[in-house]
C-alpha positions as a Python dict, from the first residue, in 0.01 Angstrom:
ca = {
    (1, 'X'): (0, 0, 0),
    (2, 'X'): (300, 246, 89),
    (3, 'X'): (479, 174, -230),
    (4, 'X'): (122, 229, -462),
    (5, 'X'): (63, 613, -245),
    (6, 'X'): (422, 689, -289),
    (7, 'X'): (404, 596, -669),
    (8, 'X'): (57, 786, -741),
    (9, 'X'): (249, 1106, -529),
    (10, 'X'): (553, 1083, -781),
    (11, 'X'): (271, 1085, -1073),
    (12, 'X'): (78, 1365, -949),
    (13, 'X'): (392, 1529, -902),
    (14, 'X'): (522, 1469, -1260),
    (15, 'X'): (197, 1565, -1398),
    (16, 'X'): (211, 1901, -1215),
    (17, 'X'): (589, 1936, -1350),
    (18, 'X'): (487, 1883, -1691),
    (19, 'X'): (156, 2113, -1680),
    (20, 'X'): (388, 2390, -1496),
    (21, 'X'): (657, 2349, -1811),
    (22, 'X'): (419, 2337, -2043),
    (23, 'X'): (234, 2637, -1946),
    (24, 'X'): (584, 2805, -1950),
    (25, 'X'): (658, 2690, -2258),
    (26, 'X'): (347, 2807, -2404),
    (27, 'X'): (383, 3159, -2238),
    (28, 'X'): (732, 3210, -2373),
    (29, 'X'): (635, 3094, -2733),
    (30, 'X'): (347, 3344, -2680),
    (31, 'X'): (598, 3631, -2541),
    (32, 'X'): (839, 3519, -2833),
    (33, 'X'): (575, 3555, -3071),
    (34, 'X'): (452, 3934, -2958),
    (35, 'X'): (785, 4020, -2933),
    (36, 'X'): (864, 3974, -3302),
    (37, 'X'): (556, 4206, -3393),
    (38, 'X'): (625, 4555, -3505),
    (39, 'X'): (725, 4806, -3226),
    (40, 'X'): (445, 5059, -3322),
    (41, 'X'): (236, 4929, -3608),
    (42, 'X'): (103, 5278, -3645),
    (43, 'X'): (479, 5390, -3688),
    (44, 'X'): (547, 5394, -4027),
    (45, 'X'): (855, 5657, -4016),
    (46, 'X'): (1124, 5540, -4175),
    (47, 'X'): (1459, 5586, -3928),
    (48, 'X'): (1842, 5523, -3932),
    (49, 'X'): (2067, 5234, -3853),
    (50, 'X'): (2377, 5267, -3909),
    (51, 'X'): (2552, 4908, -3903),
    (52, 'X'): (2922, 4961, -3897),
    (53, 'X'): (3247, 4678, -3944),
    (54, 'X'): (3285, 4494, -3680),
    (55, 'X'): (2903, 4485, -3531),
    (56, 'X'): (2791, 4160, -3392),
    (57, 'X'): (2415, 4033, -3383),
    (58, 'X'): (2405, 4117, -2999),
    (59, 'X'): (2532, 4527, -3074),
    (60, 'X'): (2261, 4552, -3353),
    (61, 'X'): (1993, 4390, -3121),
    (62, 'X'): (2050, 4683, -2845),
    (63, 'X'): (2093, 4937, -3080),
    (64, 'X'): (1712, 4896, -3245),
    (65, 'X'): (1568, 4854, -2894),
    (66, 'X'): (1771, 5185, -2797),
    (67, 'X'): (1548, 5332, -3102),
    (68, 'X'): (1278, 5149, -3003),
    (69, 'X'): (1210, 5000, -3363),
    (70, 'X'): (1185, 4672, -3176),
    (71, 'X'): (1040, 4544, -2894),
    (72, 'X'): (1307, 4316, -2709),
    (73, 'X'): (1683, 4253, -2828),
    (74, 'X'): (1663, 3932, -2653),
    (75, 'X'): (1380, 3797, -2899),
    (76, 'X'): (1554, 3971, -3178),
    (77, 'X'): (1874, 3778, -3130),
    (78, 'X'): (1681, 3486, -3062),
    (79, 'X'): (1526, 3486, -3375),
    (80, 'X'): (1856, 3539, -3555),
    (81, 'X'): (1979, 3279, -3385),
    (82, 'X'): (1712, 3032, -3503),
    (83, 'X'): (1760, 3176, -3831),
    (84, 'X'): (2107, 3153, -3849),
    (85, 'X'): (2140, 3477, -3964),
    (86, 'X'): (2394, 3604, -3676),
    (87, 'X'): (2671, 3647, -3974),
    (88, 'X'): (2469, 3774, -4270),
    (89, 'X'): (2435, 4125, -4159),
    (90, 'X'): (2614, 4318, -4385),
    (91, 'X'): (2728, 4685, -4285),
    (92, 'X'): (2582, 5044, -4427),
    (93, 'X'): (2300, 5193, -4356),
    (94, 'X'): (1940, 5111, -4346),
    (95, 'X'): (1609, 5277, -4333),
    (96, 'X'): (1426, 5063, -4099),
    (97, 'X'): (1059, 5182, -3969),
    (98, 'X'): (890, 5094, -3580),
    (99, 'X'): (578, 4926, -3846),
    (100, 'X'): (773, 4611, -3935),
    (101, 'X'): (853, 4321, -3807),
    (102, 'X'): (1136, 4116, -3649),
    (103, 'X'): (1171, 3919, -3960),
    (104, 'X'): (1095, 4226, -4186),
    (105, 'X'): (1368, 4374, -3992),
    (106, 'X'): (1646, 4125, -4041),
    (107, 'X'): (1591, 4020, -4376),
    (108, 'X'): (1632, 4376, -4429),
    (109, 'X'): (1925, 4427, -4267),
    (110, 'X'): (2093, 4102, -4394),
    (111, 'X'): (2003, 4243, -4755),
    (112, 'X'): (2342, 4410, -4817),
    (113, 'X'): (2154, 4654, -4993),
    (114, 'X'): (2193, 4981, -4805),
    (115, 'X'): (2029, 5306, -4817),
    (116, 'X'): (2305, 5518, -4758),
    (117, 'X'): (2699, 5523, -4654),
    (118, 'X'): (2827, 5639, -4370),
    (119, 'X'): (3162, 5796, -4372),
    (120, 'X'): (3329, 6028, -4119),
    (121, 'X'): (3622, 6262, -4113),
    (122, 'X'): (3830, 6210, -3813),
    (123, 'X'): (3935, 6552, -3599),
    (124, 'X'): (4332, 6527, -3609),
    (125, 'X'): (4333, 6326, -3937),
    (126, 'X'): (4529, 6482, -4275),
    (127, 'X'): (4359, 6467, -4592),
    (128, 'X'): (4623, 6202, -4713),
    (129, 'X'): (4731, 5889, -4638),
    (130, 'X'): (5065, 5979, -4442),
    (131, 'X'): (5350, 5729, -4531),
    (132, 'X'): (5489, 5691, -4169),
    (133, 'X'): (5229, 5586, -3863),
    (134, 'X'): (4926, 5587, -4045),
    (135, 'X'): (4600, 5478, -3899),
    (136, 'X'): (4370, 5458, -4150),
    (137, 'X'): (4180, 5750, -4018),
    (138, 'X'): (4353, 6018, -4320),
    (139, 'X'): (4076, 6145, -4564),
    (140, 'X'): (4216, 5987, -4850),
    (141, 'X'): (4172, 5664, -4628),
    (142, 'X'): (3836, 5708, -4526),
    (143, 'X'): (3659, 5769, -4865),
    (144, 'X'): (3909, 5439, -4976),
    (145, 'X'): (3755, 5247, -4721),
    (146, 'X'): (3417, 5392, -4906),
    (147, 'X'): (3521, 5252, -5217),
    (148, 'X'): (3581, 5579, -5412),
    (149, 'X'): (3871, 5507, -5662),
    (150, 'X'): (4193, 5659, -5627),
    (151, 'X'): (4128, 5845, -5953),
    (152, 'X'): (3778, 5960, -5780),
    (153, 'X'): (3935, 6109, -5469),
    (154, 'X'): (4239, 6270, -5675),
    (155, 'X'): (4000, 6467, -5892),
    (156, 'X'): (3754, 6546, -5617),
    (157, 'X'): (4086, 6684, -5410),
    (158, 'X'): (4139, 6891, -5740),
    (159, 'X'): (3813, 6997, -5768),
    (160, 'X'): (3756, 7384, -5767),
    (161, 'X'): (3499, 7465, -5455),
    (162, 'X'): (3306, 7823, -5369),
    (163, 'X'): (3240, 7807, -4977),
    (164, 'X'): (3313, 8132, -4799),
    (165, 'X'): (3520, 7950, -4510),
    (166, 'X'): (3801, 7917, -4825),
    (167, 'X'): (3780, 8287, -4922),
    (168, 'X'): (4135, 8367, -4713),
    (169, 'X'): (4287, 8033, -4832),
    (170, 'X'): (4605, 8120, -5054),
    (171, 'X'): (4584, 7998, -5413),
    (172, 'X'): (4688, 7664, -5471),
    (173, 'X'): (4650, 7552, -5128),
    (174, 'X'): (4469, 7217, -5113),
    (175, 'X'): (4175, 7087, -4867),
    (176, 'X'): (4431, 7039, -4578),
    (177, 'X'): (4226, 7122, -4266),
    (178, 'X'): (3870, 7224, -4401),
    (179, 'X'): (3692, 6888, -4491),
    (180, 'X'): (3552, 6878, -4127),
    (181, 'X'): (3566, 6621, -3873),
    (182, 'X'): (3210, 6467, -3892),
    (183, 'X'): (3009, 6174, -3983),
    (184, 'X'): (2814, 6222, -4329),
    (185, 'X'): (2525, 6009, -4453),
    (186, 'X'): (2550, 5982, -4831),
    (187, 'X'): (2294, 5747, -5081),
    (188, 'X'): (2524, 5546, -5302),
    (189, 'X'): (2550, 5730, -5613),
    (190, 'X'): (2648, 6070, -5482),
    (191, 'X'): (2998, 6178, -5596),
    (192, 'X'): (3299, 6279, -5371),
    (193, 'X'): (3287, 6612, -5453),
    (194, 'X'): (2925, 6645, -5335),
    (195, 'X'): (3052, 6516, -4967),
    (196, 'X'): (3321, 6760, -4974),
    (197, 'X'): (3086, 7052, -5042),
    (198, 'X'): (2873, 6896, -4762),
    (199, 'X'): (3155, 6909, -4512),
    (200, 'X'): (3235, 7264, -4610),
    (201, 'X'): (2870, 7373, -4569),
    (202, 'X'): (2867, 7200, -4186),
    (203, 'X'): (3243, 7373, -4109),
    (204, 'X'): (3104, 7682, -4250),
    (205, 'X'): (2809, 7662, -4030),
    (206, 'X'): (3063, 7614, -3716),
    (207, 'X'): (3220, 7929, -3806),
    (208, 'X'): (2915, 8121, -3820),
    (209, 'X'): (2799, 7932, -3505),
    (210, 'X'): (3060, 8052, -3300),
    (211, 'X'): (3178, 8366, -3482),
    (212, 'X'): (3498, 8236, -3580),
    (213, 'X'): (3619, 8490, -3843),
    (214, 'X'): (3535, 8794, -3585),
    (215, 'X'): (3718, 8606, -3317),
    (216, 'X'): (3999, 8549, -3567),
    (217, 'X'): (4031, 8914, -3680),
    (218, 'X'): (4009, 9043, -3367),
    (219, 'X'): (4389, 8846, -3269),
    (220, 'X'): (4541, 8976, -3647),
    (221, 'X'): (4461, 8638, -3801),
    (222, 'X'): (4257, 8547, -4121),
    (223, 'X'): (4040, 8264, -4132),
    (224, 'X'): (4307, 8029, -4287),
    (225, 'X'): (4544, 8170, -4026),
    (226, 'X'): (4292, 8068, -3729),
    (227, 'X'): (4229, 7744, -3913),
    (228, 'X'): (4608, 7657, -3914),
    (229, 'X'): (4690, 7775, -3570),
    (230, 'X'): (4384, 7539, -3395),
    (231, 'X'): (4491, 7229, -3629),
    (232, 'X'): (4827, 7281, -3478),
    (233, 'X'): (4670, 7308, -3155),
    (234, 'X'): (4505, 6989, -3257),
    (235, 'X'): (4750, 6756, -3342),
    (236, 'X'): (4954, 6897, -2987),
    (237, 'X'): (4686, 6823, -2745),
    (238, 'X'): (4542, 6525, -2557),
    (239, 'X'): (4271, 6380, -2320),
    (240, 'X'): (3997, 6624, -2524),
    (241, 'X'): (3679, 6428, -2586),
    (242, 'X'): (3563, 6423, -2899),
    (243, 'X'): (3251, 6755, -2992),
    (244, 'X'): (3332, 6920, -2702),
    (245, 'X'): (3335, 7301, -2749),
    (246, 'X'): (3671, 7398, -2503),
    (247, 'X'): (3901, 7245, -2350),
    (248, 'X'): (4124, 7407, -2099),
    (249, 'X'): (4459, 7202, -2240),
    (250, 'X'): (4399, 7310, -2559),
    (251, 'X'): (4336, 7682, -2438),
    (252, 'X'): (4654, 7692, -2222),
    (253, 'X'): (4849, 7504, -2566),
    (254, 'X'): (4690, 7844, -2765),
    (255, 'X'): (4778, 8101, -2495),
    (256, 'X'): (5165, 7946, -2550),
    (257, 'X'): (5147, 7969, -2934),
    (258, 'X'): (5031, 8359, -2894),
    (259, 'X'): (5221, 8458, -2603),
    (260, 'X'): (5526, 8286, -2840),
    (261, 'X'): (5414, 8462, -3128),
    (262, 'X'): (5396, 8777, -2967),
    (263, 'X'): (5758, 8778, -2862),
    (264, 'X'): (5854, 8733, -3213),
    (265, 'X'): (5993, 8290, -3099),
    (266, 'X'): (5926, 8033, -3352),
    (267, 'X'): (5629, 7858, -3243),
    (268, 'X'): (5867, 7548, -3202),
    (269, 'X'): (5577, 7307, -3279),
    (270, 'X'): (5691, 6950, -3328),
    (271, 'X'): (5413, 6845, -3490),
    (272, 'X'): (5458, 7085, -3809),
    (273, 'X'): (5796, 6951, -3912),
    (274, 'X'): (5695, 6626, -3876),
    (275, 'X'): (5364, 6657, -4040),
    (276, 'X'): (5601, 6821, -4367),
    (277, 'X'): (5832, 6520, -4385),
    (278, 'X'): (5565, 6273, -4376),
    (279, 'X'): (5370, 6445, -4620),
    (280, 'X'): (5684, 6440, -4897),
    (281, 'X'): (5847, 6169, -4749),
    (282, 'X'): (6119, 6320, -4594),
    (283, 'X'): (6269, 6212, -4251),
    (284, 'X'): (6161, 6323, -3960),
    (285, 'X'): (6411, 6606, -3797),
    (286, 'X'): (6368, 6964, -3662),
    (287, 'X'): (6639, 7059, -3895),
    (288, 'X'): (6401, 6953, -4199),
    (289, 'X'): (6399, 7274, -4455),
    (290, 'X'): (6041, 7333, -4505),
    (291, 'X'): (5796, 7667, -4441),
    (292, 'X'): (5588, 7387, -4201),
    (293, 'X'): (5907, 7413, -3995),
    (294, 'X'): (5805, 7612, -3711),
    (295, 'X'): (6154, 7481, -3529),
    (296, 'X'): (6293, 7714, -3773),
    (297, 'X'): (6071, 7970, -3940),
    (298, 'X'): (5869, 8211, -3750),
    (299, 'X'): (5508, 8239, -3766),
    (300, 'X'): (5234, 8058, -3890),
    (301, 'X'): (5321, 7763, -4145),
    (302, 'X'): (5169, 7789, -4528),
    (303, 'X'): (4836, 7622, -4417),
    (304, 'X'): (4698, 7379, -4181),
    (305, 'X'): (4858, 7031, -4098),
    (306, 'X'): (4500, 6854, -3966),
    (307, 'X'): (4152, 6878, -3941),
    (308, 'X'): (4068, 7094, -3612),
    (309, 'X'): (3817, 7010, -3364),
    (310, 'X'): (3556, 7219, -3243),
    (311, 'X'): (3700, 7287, -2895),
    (312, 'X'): (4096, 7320, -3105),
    (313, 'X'): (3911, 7595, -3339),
    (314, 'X'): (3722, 7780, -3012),
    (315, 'X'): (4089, 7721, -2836),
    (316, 'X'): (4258, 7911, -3127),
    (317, 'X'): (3962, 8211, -3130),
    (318, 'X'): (3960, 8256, -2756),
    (319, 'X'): (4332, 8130, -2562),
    (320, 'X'): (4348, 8140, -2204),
    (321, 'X'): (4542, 8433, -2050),
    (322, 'X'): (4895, 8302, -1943),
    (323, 'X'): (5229, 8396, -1928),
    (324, 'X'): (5323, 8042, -2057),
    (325, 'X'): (5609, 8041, -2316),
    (326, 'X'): (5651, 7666, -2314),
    (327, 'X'): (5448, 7311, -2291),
    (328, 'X'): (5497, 6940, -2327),
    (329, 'X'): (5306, 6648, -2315),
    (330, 'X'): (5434, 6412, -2048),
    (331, 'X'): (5517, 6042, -2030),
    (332, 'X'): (5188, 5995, -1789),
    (333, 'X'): (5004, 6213, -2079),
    (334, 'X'): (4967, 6511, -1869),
    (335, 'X'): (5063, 6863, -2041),
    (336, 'X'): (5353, 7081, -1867),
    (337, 'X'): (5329, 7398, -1910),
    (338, 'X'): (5634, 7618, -1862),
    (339, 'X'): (5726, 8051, -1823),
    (340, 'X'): (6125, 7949, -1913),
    (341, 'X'): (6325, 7775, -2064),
    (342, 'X'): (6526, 7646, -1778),
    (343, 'X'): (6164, 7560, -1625),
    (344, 'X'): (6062, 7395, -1962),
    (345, 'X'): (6403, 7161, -1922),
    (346, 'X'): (6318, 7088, -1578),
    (347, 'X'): (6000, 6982, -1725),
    (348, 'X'): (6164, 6737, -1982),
    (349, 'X'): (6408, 6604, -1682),
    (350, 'X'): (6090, 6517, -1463),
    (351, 'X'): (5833, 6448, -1700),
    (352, 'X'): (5915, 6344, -2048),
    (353, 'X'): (6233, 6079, -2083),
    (354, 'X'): (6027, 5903, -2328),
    (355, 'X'): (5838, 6130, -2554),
    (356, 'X'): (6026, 6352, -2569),
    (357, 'X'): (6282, 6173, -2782),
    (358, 'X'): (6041, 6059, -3019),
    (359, 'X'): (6103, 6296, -3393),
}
């Protein structure tokens, strides 16, 4: 009798497992289910996704919830998963709308057939590809990565443009410095030089925005001149987030340059020398004979060596007030500044055993 009541216990118990599981089962193919329908049915505006190299299933999955053209990443990647789709998404970017589905969604997605192409300039970046430490993040490199020919990009470089930000350039100066550090959406058949004319139209707005060629003026430099100055600035700083509109480094860095300038020193700028070789492919030295070489010549160098930042180009138009003369950047990436020389080599001594013998 004990062994029959301890059997039908184990049955009832089983049976009440299996009901439980099933009934879970059944709500999470339900929940599945509702989770693959459209976000907002009634949504039918088209949005962005931008699905760069390197993106896995999981990154695309929280970046449509983030937008909220899905419902949950964890059914989305589920259903990829099923689908084995996790390695057909193909990178560019989509118009995707809150109306469609999970499945409308991925087999979009997975099309290869994007809407547009994202491409951004890179604050600090030339506009070519330098021959010594190059990162792939030059101009020239970007719109490679693009797929633009090389005989594209060299006649879109050559191209003649109008935009009143290039009115104080010197004739025959390229686009050094003025195709702006931003990211562009393009469709697929528009040319190089209509990007370029884009990027000049957003810089221009920038100098409107902050009343560049006032600020400029008001310090005895053109545009160009203020343009070259903060891409110096620039390629000299560190630790300066990316869009922000000042940083205090790169304001001290300016104050330096001026105070410099205003004595009648060379700006002594490392960066401009080197920037000169690699661009013909010269060695790097501070006894190189170029205009760039601000070791040598006084002044402002021919044109600018990078494309400025935002906060580089507000540095430039509005310096801190110092009576700094000299600056490094430090082993432990701090900047030194310096009033003398003998504090500036006391500076080296303590700070800068490493970097500092880097040409």
């Amino acid at each position: 009798m004990k062994i029959r009541r301890s059997r039908r216990k184990w049955l009832i118990a089983l049976s009440v497992l299996v009901a439980v599981v099933g009934v879970a089962s059944l709500s999470a193919a339900m929940w599945y289910r509702q989770m693959l329908m459209p976000a907002d049915v009634s949504n039918k505006t088209a949005m962005r996704v931008d699905i760069k190299e390197g993106m896995n299933s999981g990154d695309i999955a929280d970046s449509l919830e983030q937008k909220k053209l899905i419902r949950s990443s964890l059914a989305f990647s589920a259903y990829v998963r099923l689908h084995n789709a996790s390695n057909k998404f193909q990178s560019g970017v989509y118009s995707v709308k809150p109306s469609q589905t999970v499945p409308e969604i991925v087999a979009r997605l997975t099309s290869g057939k994007s809407d547009e192409i994202s491409i951004t300039f890179y604050p600090g970046a030339t506009l070519h590809t330098k021959i010594k430490n190059s990162d792939g993040r030059e101009v020239e490199s970007v719109l490679k990565k693009a797929e633009f020919s090389d005989k594209k990009i060299k006649e879109a470089f050559n191209a003649k443009y109008t935009n009143p930000i290039l009115v104080s350039r010197p004739n025959g100066a390229d686009l050094e410095g003025y195709v702006y550090g931003e990211t562009f959406y393009i469709s697929p058949n528009e040319s190089i030089e209509q990007v370029i004319k884009r990027s000049l139209s957003h810089f221009e707005a920038v100098v409107k925005k902050y009343n560049l060629v006032e600020k400029f003026k008001a310090r005895g430099l053109t545009l160009h001149q203020g343009i070259t100055l903060a891409s110096i600035i620039q390629k000299e700083s560190i630790g300066c987030g990316a869009g922000a509109e000042t940083c205090a480094d790169q304001r001290k860095i300016a104050s330096v340059f001026y105070n410099r300038l205003k004595a009648d020193m060379p700006l002594g700028s490392d960066v401009t020398y080197q920037y000169a070789a690699d661009k013909t492919g010269a060695v790097r030295t501070p006894d190189l004979n170029s205009p760039y070489n601000t070791r040598k010549h006084k002044g402002l160098p021919p044109g600018p060596i990078a494309v400025p930042s935002l906060s580089a180009l507000n540095a430039a138009a509005d310096p801190e007030n110092t009576p700094y003369k000299y600056f490094l950047s430090g082993d432990d990436d701090v900047t030194y500044f310096a009033v003398t020389n003998d504090e500036h080599e006391k500076n080296i001594k303590q700070h800068c055993q490493k970097k500092c013998q880097i040409s």
